[in-house]
C-alpha positions in Angstrom: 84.7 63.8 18.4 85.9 66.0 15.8 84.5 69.4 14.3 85.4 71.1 11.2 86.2 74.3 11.3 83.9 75.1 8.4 81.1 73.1 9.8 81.2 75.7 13.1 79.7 78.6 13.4 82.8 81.0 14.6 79.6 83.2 16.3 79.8 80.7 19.0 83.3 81.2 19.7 82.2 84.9 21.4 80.0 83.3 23.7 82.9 80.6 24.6 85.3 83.8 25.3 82.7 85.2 27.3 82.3 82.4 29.8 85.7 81.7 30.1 86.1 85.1 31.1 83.1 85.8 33.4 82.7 82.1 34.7 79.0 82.6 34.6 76.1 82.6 32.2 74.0 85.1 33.7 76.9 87.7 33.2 78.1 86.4 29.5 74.9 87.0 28.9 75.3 90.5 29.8 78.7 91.1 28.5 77.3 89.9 25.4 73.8 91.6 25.4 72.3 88.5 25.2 69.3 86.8 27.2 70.1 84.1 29.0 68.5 81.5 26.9 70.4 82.7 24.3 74.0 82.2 25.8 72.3 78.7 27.1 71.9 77.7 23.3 75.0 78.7 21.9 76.4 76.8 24.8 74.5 73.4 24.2 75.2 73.9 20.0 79.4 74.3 21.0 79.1 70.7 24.0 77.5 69.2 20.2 79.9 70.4 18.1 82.8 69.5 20.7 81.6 66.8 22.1 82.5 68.2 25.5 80.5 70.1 28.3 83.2 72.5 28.6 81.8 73.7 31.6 80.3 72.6 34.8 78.4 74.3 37.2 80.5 75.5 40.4 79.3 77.1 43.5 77.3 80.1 42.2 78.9 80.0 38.7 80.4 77.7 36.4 83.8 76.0 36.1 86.1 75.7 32.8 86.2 71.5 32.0 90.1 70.4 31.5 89.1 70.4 27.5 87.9 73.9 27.7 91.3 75.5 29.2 93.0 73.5 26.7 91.0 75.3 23.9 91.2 78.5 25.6 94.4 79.8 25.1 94.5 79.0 21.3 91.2 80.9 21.1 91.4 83.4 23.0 94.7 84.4 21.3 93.2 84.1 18.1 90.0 86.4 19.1 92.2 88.8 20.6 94.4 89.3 17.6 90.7 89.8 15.6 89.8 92.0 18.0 93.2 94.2 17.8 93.6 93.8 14.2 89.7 95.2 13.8 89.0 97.6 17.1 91.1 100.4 17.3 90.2 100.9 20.9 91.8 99.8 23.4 91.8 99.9 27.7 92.0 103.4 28.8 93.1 103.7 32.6 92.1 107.0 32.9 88.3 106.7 31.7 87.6 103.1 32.9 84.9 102.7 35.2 86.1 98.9 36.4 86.7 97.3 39.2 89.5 94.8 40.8 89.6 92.6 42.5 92.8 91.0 44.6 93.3 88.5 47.5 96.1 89.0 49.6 97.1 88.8 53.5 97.0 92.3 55.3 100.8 91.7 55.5 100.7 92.2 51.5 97.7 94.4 51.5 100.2 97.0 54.0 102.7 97.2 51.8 100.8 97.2 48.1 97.5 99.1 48.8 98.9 102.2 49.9 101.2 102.6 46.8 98.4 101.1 44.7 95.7 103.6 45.6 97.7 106.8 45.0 98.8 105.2 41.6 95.2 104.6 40.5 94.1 107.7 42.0 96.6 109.1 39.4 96.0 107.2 36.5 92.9 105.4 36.5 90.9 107.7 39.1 87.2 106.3 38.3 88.8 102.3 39.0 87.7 100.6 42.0 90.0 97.7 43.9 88.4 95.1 46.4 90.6 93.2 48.5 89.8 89.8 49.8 91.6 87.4 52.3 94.5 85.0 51.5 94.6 82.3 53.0 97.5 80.5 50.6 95.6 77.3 50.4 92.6 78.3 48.2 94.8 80.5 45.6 94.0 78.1 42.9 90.4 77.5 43.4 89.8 82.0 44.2 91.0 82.2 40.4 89.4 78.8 39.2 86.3 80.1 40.3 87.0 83.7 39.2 86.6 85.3 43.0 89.0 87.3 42.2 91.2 88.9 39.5 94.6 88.4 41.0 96.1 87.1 44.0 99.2 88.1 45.6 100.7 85.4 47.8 103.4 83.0 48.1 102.9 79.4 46.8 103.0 76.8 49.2 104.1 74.2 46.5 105.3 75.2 43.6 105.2 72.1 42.1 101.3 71.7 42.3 100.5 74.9 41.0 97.4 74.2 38.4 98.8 74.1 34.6 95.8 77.3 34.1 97.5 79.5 37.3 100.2 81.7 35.6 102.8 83.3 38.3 104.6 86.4 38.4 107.1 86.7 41.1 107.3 89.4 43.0 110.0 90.4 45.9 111.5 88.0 48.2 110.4 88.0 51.8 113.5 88.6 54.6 112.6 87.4 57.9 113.7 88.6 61.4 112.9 87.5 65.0 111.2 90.0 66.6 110.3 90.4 70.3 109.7 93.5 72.5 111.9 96.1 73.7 112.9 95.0 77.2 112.7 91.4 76.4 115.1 89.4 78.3 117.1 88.0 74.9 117.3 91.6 73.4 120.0 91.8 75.9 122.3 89.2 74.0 124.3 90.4 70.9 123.0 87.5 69.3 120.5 84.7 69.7 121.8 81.0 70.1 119.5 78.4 68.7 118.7 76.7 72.3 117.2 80.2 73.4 115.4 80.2 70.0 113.6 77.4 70.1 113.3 77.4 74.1 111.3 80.9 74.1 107.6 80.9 73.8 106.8 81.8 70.0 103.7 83.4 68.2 103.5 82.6 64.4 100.9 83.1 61.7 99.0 80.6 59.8 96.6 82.5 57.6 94.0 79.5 57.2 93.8 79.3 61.1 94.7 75.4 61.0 97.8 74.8 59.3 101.4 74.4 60.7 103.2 77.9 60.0 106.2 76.9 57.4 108.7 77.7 59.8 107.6 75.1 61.4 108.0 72.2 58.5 111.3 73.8 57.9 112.3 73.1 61.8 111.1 69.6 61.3 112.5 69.1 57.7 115.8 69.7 60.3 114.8 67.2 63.4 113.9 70.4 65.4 110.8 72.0 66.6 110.2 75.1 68.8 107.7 76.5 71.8 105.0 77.3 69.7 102.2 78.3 72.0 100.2 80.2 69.2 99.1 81.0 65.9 96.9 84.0 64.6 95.6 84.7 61.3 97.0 88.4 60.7 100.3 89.5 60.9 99.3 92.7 62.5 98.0 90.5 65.6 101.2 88.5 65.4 102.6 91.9 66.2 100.1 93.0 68.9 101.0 90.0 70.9 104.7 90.1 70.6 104.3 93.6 71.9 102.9 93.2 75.0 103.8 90.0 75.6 107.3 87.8 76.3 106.6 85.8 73.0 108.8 86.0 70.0 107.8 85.8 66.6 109.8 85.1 63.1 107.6 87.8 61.2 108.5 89.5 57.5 111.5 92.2 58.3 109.7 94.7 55.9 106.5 95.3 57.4 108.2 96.7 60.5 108.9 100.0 59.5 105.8 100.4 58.7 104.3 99.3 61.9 102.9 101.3 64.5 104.2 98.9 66.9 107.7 99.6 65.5 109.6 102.0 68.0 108.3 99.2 70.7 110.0 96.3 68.5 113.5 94.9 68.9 114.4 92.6 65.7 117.3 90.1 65.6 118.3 87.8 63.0 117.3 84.2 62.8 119.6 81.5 63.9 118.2 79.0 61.8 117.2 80.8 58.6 114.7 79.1 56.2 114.9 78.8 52.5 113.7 82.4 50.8 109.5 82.8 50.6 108.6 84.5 47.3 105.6 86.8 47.1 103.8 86.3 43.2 101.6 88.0 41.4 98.8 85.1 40.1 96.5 85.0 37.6 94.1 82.6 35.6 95.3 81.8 32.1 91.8 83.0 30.6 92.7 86.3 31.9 95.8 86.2 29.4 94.8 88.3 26.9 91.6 90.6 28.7 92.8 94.2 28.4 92.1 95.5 31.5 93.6 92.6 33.4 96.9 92.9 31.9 96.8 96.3 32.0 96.7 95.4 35.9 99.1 93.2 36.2 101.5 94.8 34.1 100.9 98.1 37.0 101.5 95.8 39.7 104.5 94.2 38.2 105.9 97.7 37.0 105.2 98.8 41.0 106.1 95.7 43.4 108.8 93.7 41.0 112.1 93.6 42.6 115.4 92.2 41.6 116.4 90.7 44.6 
């Protein structure tokens, strides 16, 4: 079904921006100062005029229909460029009084947060930043059902990433094999692959259930090592390879920053796996909302690196 554009009223195009943006109608209705009723009628008149529910409820909100993300960007653009072209305001870090939201693993979290906080605590003092868990699996469905704002991760497969996820990458993770000091392989000036894979590992698989990647790659290869366990924190990963005789292929950066780091001894990797890439990811509906690209331009401008 068709609509003309003269034939619809452009009133109802607010209320589609709104829940595309909030993924709920209880709060577009409160972006918008509107009852509820009110954003539930404008909602039925646009499925009419579309001939499309555009959305469907989801959990404790509402989720986008495939027609409705294909409308959004067009429209949200185009409302955007209204609002520019008619509001001179625009976001201001330092007076905002809004809050963040970003998933990420406390590997991540130990590196960004830190940096982020005294950044914000500069620039944007009254801002508030939640972080939530990552568990890689659920990116796409923690910014379909707008959980959170951004997600900082690597991808498991690039290739599947949702058309409505846009990426940003980030800095390349370099990977060591760490063990503790005293261990009876620090001793060699280099590890052989036999005693690699022979020695008892300890790996993280942030959804608790999952094969680490290491581990695909090793079997991509026709080889597979002594895993005897897998934690869901890299800071336990840690804890375990330091008081225990388990070795564990764990991010390289995250050590000096590690309380555990003066009882560490890192070697590198006798079979090395193809590069991990930590992105910055967002929803497509977020495109154009001021505050959010004010975000992600911050954490771009902070974490980016030309590797």
């Amino acid at each position: 079904m068709s609509v003309s554009f003269r034939a619809l009223d452009l009133n109802l195009l607010k209320v589609f921006e709104a829940l595309m943006t909030e993924g709920s109608v209880t709060r577009a209705a409160s972006a918008l100062t509107m009852t509820q009723p009110a954003v539930s009628n404008a909602l039925a008149r646009l499925r009419d005029a579309l001939g499309d529910p555009l959305f469907v409820r989801s959990g404790t909100g509402i989720r986008p229909t495939q027609r409705a993300v294909v409308l959004w960007e067009p429209i949200g653009e185009a409302l955007e460029s209204v609002r520019g072209a008619l509001d001179e305001q625009v976001f201001d870090p330092a007076r905002a009084q809004t809050e963040f939201s970003l998933s990420m693993s406390d590997y991540v979290a130990s590196l960004v947060m830190p940096n982020l906080l005294g950044h914000l605590g500069k620039i944007a003092p009254k801002a508030r930043i939640h972080t939530v868990p990552n568990t890689i699996l659920e990116i796409a469905d923690q910014l379909e059902d707008n959980r959170v704002d951004c997600v900082l991760s690597v991808y498991v497969n690039e290739a599947q990433q949702p058309a409505a996820i846009r990426s940003r990458s980030l800095w390349t993770v370099d990977y060591a094999c760490f063990m503790r000091r005293g261990h009876p392989l620090a001793a060699m000036k280099r590890l052989s692959t036999r005693s690699f894979l022979n020695a008892g590992h300890v790996d993280v698989s942030l959804a608790g259930k999952t094969l680490p990647s290491y581990d695909l790659f090793l079997a991509s290869r026709g080889l597979s090592r002594n895993l005897v366990a897998t934690v869901n924190h890299y800071s336990a990963a840690y804890e375990v390879v330091r008081q225990s005789d388990l070795i564990a292929v764990l991010p390289s950066d995250l050590r000096s920053q590690s309380r555990h780091a003066p009882f560490l001894h890192a070697m590198p990797l006798p079979l090395k796996a193809p590069p991990r890439i930590v992105s910055l990811f967002w929803h497509q509906r977020n495109d154009t909302v001021p505050a959010q690209r004010w975000l992600r331009e911050t954490l771009v401008e902070m974490f980016a690196r030309s590797d």
